[in-house]
C-alpha positions in Angstrom: -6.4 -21.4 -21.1 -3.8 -20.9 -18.8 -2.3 -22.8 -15.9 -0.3 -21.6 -13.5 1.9 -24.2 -11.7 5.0 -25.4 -9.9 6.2 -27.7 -11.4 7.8 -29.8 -8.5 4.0 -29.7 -6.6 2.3 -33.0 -6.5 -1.1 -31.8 -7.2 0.3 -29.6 -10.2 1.5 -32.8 -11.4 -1.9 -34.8 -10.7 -3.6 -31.6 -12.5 -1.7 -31.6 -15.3 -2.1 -34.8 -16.0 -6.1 -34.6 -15.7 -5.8 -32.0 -18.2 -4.0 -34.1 -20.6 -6.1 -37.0 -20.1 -8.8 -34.6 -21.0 -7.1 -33.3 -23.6 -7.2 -29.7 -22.7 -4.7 -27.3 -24.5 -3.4 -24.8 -22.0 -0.6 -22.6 -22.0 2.2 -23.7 -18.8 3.4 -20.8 -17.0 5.6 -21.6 -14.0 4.6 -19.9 -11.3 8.1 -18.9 -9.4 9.7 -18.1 -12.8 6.7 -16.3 -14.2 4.9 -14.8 -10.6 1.7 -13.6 -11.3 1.5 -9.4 -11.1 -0.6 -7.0 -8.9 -3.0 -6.8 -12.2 -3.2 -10.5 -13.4 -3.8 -11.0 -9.1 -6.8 -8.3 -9.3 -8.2 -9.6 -12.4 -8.6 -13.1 -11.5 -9.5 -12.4 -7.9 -12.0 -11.1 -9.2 -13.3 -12.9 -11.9 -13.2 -15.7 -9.2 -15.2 -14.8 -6.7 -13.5 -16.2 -4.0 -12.1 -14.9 -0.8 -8.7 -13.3 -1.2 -7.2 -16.1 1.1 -8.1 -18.4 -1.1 -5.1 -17.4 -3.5 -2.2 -17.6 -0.9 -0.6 -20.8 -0.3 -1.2 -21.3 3.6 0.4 -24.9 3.7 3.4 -22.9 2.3 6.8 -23.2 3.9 7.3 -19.4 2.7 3.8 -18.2 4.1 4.5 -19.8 7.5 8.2 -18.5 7.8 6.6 -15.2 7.2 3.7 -15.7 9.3 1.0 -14.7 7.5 -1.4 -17.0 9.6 -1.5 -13.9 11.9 -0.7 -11.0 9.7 -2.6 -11.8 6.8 -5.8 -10.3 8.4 -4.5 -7.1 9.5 -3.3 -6.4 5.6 -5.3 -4.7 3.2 -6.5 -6.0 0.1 -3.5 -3.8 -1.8 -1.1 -5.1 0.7 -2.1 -8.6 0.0 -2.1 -8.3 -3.8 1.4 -6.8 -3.0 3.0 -10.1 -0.9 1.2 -12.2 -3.0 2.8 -10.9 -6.4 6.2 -10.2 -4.6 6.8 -14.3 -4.5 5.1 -17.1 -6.5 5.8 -19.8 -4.0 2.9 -17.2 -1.6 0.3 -18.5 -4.4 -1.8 -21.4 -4.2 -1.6 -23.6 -7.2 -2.3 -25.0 -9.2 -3.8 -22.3 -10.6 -6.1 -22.3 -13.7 -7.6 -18.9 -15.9 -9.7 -19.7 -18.7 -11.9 -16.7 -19.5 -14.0 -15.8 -16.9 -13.4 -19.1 -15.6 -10.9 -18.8 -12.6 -10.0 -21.9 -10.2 -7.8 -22.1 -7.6 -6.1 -25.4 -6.5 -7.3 -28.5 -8.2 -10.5 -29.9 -7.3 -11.6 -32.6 -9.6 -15.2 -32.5 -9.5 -15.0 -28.5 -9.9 -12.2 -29.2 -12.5 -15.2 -31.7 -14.5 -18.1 -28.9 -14.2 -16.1 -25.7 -15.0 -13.8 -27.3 -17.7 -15.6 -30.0 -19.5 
């Protein structure tokens, strides 16, 4: 498993420590050391079923300096894989790929269902 975070992020933090509680083994990866590429983006986009949205940190202080609020929507998908894999601190976290299993954020009750 791995799990995507920055490590400075309060809910990284609380998520991390829900995994360890749980005693999940997982592989760390820091997300603005180690940003995520237009493959591994693609990949778990779609393994996760989820709007693309969903992966871009919009409480951000890098997506709102950028303002993707109004851009976002007139990129296309390629464009947003792009800007999302251009800067870690663009993608929501924490971020968590297990398989087929891919969450975004950190949920708890989805964290219980999809992990335990």
């Amino acid at each position: 498993m791995l799990f995507l975070e920055y490590p400075k992020c309060t809910t990284c933090k609380r998520a991390k420590k829900w995994l360890d509680e749980h005693h999940i083994v997982y592989e760390d990866r820091h997300i603005k050391e180690q940003n995520p590429c237009v493959a591994e983006l693609k990949e778990w986009h779609t393994k996760s079923g989820l709007p693309l949205k969903k992966f871009f940190n919009t409480s951000g202080l890098l997506y709102k300096s950028l303002g993707l609020k109004d851009k976002l929507p007139t990129l296309s998908e390629d464009e947003q894989y792009e800007l999302l894999a251009s800067d870690g601190m663009l993608v929501k976290r924490p971020l968590i790929v297990d398989g087929d299993t891919v969450l975004v954020g950190f949920k708890e009750t989805e964290w219980t269902e999809n992990l335990l």
